[in-house]
C-alpha positions as CSV (number, residue, x, y, z in Angstrom):
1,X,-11.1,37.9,-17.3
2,X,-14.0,37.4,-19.8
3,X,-17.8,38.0,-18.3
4,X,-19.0,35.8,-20.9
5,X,-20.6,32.7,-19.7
6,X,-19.5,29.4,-20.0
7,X,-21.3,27.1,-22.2
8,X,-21.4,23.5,-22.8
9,X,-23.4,21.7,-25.3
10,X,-25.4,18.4,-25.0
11,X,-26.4,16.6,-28.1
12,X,-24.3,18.4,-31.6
13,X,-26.8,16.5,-33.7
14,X,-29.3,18.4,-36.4
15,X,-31.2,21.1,-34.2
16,X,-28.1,22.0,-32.4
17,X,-26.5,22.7,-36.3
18,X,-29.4,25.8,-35.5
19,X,-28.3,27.0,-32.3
20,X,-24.7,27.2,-33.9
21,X,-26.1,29.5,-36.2
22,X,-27.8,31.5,-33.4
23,X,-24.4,31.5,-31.5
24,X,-22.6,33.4,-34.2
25,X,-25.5,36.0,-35.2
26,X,-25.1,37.1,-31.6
27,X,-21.6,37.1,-31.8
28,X,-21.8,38.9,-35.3
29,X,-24.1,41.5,-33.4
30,X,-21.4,42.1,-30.8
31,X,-23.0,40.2,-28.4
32,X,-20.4,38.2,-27.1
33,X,-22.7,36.1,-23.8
34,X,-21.5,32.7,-24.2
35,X,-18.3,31.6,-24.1
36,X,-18.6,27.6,-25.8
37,X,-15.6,25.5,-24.1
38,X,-17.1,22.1,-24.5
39,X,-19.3,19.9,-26.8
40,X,-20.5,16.3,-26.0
41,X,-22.1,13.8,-28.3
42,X,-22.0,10.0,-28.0
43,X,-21.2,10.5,-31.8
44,X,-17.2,12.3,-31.1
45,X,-17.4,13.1,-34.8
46,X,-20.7,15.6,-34.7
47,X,-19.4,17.4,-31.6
48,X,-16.0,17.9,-33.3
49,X,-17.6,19.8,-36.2
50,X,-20.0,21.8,-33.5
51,X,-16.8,22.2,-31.6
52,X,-15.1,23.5,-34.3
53,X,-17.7,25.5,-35.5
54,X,-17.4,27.7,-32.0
55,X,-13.6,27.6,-32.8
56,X,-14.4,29.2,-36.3
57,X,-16.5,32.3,-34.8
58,X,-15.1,32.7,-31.0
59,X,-11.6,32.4,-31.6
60,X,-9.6,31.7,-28.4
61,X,-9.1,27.7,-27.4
62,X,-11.3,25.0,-29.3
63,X,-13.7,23.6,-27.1
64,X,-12.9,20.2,-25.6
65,X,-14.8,17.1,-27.1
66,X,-16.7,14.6,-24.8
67,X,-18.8,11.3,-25.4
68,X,-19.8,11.5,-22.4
69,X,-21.6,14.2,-19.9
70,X,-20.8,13.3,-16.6
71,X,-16.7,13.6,-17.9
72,X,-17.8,16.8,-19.5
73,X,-18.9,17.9,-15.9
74,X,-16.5,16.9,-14.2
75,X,-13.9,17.9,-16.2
76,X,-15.3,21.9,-16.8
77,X,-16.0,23.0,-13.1
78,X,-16.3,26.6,-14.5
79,X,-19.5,25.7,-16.8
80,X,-22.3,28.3,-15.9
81,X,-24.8,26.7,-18.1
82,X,-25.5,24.1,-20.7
83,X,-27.6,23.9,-23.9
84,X,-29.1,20.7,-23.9
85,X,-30.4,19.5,-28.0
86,X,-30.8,15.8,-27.6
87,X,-33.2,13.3,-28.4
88,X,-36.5,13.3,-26.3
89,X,-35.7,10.2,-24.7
90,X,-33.1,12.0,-22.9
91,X,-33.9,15.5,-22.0
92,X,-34.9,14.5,-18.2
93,X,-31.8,12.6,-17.7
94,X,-29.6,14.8,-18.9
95,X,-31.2,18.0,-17.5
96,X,-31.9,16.8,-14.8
97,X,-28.0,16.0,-14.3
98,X,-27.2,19.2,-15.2
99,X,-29.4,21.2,-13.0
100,X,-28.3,19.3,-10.1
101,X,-24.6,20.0,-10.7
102,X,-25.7,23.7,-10.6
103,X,-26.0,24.8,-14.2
104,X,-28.7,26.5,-16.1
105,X,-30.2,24.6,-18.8
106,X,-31.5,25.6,-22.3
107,X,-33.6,22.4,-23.4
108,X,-34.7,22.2,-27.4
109,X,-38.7,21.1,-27.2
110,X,-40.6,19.3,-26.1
111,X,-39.5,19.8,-22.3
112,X,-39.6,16.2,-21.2
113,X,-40.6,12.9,-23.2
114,X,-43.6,12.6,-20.9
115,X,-45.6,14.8,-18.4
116,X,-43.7,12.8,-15.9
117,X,-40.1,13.5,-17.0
118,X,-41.1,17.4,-17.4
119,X,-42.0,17.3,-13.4
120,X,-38.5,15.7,-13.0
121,X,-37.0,18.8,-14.9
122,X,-39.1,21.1,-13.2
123,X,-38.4,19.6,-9.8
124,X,-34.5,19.8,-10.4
125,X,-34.3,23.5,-11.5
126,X,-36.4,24.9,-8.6
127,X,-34.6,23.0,-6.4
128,X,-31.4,23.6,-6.8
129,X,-32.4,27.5,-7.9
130,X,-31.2,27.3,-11.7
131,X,-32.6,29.2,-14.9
132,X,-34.6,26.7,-17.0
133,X,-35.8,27.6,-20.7
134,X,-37.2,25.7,-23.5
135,X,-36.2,26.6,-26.9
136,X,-39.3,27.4,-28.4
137,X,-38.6,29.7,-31.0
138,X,-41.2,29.8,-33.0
139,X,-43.2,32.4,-30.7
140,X,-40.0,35.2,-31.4
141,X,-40.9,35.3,-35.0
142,X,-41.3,38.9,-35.8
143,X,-45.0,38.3,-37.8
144,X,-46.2,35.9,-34.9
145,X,-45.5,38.9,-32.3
146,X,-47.3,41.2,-34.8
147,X,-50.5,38.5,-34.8
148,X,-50.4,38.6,-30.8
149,X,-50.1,42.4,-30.5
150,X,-53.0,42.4,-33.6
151,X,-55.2,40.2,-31.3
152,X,-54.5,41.7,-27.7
153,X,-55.4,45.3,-29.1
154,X,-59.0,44.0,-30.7
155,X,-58.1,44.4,-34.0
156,X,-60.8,41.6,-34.7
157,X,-63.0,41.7,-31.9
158,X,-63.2,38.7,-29.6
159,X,-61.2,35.5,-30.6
160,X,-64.1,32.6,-30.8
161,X,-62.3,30.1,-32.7
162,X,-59.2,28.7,-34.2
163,X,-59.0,26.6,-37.3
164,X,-55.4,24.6,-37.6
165,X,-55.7,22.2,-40.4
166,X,-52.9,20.4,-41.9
167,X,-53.4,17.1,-44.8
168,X,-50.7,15.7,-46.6
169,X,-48.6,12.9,-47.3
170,X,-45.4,12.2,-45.9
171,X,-43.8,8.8,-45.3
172,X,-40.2,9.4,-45.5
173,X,-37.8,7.7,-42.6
174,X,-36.7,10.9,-39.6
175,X,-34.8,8.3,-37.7
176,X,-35.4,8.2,-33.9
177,X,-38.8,10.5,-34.3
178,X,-40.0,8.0,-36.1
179,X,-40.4,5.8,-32.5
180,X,-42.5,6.3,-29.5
181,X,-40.0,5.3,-27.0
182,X,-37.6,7.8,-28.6
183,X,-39.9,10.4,-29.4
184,X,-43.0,10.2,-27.1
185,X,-44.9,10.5,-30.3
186,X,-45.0,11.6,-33.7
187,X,-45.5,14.7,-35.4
188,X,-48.4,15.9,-33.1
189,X,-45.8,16.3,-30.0
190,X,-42.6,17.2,-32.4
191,X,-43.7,19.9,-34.6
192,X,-47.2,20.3,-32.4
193,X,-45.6,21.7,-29.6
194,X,-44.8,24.8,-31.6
195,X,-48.0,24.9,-32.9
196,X,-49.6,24.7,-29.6
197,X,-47.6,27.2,-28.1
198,X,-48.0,29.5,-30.3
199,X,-52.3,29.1,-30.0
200,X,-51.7,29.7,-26.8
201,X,-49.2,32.6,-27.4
202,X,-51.3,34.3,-30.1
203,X,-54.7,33.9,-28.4
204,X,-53.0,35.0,-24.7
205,X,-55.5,32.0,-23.4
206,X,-55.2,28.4,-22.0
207,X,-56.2,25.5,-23.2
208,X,-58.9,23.4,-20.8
209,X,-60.2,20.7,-22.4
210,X,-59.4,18.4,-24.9
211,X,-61.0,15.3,-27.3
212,X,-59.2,14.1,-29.6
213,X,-59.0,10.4,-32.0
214,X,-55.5,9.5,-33.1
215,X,-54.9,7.0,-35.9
216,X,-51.7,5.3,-37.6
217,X,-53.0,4.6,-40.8
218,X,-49.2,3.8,-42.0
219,X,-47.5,0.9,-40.3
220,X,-44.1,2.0,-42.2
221,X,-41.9,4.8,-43.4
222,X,-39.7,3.9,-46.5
223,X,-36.2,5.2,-48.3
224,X,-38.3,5.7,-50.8
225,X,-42.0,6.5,-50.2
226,X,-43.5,7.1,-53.6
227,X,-42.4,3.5,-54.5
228,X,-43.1,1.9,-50.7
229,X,-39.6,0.9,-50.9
230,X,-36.5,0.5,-48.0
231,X,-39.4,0.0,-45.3
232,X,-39.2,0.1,-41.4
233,X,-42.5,-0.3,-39.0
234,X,-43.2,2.4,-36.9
235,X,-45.3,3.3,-33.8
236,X,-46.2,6.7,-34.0
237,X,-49.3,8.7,-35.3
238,X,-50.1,9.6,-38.4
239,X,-53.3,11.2,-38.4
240,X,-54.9,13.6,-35.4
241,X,-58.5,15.1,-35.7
242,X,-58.8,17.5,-31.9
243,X,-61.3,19.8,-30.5
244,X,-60.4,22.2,-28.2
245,X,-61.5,24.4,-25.0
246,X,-59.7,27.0,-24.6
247,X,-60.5,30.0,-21.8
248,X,-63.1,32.9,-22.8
249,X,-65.2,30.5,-24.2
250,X,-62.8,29.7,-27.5
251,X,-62.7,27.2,-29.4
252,X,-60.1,25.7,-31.7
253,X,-60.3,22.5,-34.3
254,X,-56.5,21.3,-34.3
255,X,-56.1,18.4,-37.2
256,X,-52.6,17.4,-38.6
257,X,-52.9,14.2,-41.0
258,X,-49.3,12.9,-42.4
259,X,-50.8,10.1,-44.0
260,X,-53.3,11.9,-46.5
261,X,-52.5,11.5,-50.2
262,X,-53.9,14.1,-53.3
263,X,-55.2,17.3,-52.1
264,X,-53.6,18.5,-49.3
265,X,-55.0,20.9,-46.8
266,X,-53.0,23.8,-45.4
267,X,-55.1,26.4,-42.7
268,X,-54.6,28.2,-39.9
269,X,-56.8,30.9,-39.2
270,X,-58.3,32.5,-36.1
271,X,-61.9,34.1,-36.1
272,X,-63.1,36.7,-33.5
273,X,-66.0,38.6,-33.4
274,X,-64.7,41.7,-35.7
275,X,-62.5,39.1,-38.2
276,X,-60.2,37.3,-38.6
277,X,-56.7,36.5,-38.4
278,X,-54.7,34.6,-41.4
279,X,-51.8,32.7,-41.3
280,X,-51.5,33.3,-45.2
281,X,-54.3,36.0,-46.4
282,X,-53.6,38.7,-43.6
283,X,-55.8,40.4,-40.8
284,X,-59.5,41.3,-42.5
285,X,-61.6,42.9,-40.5
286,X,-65.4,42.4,-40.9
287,X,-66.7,45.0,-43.7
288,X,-62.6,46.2,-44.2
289,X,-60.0,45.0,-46.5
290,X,-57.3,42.9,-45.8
291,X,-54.0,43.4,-44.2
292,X,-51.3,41.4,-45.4
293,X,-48.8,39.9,-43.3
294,X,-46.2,42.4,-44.0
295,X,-48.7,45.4,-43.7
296,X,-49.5,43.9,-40.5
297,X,-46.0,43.6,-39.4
298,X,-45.5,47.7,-40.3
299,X,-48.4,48.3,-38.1
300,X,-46.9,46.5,-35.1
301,X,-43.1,48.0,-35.8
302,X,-45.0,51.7,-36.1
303,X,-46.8,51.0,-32.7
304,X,-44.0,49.7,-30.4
305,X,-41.2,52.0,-28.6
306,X,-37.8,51.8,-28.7
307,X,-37.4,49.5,-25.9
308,X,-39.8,47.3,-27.1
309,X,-38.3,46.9,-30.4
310,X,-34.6,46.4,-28.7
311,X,-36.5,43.4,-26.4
312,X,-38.3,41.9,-29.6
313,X,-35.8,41.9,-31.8
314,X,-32.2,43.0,-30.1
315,X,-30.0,44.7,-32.1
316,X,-32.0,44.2,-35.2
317,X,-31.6,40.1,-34.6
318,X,-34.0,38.2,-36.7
319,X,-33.0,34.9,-36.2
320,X,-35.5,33.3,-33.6
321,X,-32.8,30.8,-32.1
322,X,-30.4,33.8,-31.4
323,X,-33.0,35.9,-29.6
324,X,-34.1,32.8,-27.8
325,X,-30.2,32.1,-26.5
326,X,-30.1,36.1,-25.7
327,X,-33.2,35.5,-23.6
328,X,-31.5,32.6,-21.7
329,X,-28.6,34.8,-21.1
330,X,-30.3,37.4,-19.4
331,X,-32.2,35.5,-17.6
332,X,-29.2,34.4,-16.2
333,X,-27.2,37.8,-15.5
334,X,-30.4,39.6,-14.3
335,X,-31.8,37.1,-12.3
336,X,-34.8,37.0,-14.0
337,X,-36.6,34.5,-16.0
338,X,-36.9,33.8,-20.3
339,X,-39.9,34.5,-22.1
340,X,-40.4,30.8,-22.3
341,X,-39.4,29.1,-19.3
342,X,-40.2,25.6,-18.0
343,X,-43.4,26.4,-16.7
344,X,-44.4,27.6,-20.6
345,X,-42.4,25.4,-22.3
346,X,-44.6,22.3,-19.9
347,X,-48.5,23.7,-20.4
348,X,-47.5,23.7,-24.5
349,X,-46.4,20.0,-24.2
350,X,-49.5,19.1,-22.1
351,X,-52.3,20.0,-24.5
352,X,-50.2,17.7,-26.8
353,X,-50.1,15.2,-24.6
354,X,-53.8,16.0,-23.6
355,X,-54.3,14.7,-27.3
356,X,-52.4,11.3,-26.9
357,X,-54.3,10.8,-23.8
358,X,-57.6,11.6,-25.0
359,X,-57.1,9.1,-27.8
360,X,-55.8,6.8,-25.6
361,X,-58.7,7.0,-22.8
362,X,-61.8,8.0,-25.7
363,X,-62.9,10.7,-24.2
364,X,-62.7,14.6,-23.2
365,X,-59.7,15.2,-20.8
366,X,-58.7,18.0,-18.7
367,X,-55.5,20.3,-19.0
368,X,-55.3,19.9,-15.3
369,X,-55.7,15.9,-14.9
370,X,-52.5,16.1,-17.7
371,X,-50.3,18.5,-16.0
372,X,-51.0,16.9,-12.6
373,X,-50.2,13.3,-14.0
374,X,-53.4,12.3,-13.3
375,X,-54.3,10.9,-16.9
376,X,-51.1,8.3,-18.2
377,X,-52.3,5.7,-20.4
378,X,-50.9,6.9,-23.4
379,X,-47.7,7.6,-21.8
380,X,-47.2,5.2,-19.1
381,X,-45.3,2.1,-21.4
382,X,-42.8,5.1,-22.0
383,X,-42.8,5.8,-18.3
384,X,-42.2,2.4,-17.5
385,X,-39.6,1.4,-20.2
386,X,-37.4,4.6,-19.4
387,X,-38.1,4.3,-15.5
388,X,-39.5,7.2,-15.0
389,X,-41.3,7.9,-11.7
């Protein structure tokens, strides 16, 4: 009888297209964890093609279709765990469903739609004793675990501040993201979640304070947006200027503007009190030259042992998504607990959520008044409209 585990998968729309991907490079690698016998999607065509995309690489019976997950459940009492890439809308409701039937869950970011909904997720996996991890990749990129190491060994002194700064234009439709009640924001919780995590990943540090001013500059997104043609109104963000507190007396200037046209801005770059740290230039220390992001990645490699590397990047695996799903497994067959968990995977979502609510409220807020649900005037017409309590 196979060890592997049983997996189902929730939601077979665009990011799960990635975890299919992640799926087969472990499988390539010999690492044979999961075991896929279902797929659900209220679309039945997109989780035939993931389906048969298992099919394609695993071999053995075709996973079973479903439109629905509490018939998927029901129907696949040997399901260990399930991988859960829906719309944000849905993650508590469906994780929560999941955990309570006794499966571990693999959720794609953000954790929960709201602050709230992450506590229901939370809530469910500790009690009922289930592994929960967010599928934050973006942290298991090999150059992102070089910047950490770079940081955590002084190579430029004390981090003082971060500089994220993003301007550009972009007013194409992206379908449900393109709605608060779907989303729980724009782009600032969507892609800022990674981008928050990985602050807090790269400068090992919390985040403790937050102002921020929000604007939505651009009322639609269009087909077509050099023309302002095919048009929809939206209700997200556009434009986010943040200050930050972080611990140790850091500081970072978080800004992501979507509705910016000409010149566009592109920087991310963390000082300290030795150099600084590059997203695009390199490490350069004060007085020394630079070191690019590849030398910097050598350095790393040439200073880590063998188990080390195996944990970082198993069996040579580059692909974020698969070492992410490897994590999961583990955590799973060991008893222990994935490098980003739902604990992580919550305090990245709140300093985004500490943005909304600073904008919201017009003034400094708290990490711990957001994580606590103290603060929910930005969130609580999505609270209310999904019945979350």
């Amino acid at each position: 009888m196979s060890d592997r585990l049983k997996m189902g998968l929730i939601g077979c729309g665009g990011m799960s297209g990635a975890h299919m991907r992640g799926y087969q490079e472990l499988w390539s690698k010999g690492i044979k964890s999961f075991d896929i016998v279902a797929a659900c999607d209220i679309d039945a065509s997109r989780a035939e093609e993931r389906a048969n995309q298992a099919h394609e690489f695993q071999g053995g019976t075709k996973p079973a279709v479903y439109t629905d997950v509490e018939e998927m459940l029901s129907k696949h009492s040997d399901l260990a765990c399930v991988d859960i890439c829906a719309l944000h809308r849905a993650h508590h409701t469906l994780a929560v469903t999941a955990l309570e039937a006794g499966l571990h869950v693999i959720i794609e970011k953000p954790l929960g739609i709201t602050m709230r909904a992450c506590k229901l997720i939370l809530n469910a996996a500790e009690q009922n004793g289930r592994i929960l991890s967010v599928a934050e990749n973006y942290r298991l990129d090999r150059v992102q675990r070089a910047r950490r190491w770079a940081v955590r060994q002084g190579w430029i002194g004390d981090p003082r501040m971060v500089f994220w700064i993003e301007v550009s234009e972009g007013l194409g439709k992206w379908s449900w993201r393109n709605f608060k009640m779907d989303a729980g924001g724009g782009w600032v919780l969507d892609g800022g979640v990674h981008f928050t995590d990985l602050m807090r990943f790269i400068l090992d540090a919390e985040a403790v304070e937050v102002y921020a001013i929000n604007k939505a500059y651009e009322p639609y997104r269009y087909d077509n947006p050099a023309e302002r043609q095919g048009g929809y109104d939206v209700d997200v963000e556009d434009a986010m200027i943040s200050a930050i507190k972080f611990e140790r007396g850091i500081t970072a200037q978080w800004t992501w503007v979507g509705s910016g046209p000409g010149n566009g801005i592109s920087r991310r770059t963390v000082y300290g009190s030795e150099g600084s740290l590059d997203f695009e230039a390199g490490l350069t220390p004060r007085g020394g030259k630079t070191i690019s992001n590849e030398g910097l990645l050598q350095e790393f490699l040439a200073h880590i042992n063998a188990d080390e590397r195996e944990y970082y990047f198993p069996s040579g695996i580059e692909d974020t998504v698969a070492i992410e799903l490897k994590y999961f497994a583990d955590a799973i067959t060991t008893g222990g607990k994935p490098e980003v968990d739902g604990i992580e995977g919550m305090r990245s979502e709140a300093l985004c959520m500490a943005v909304y609510e600073s904008g919201w409220h017009g003034r400094p807020v708290t990490l711990a008044e957001i994580e606590n649900c103290e603060l929910e005037g930005y969130q609580g017409e999505i609270n209310e409209k999904l019945g979350i309590a």
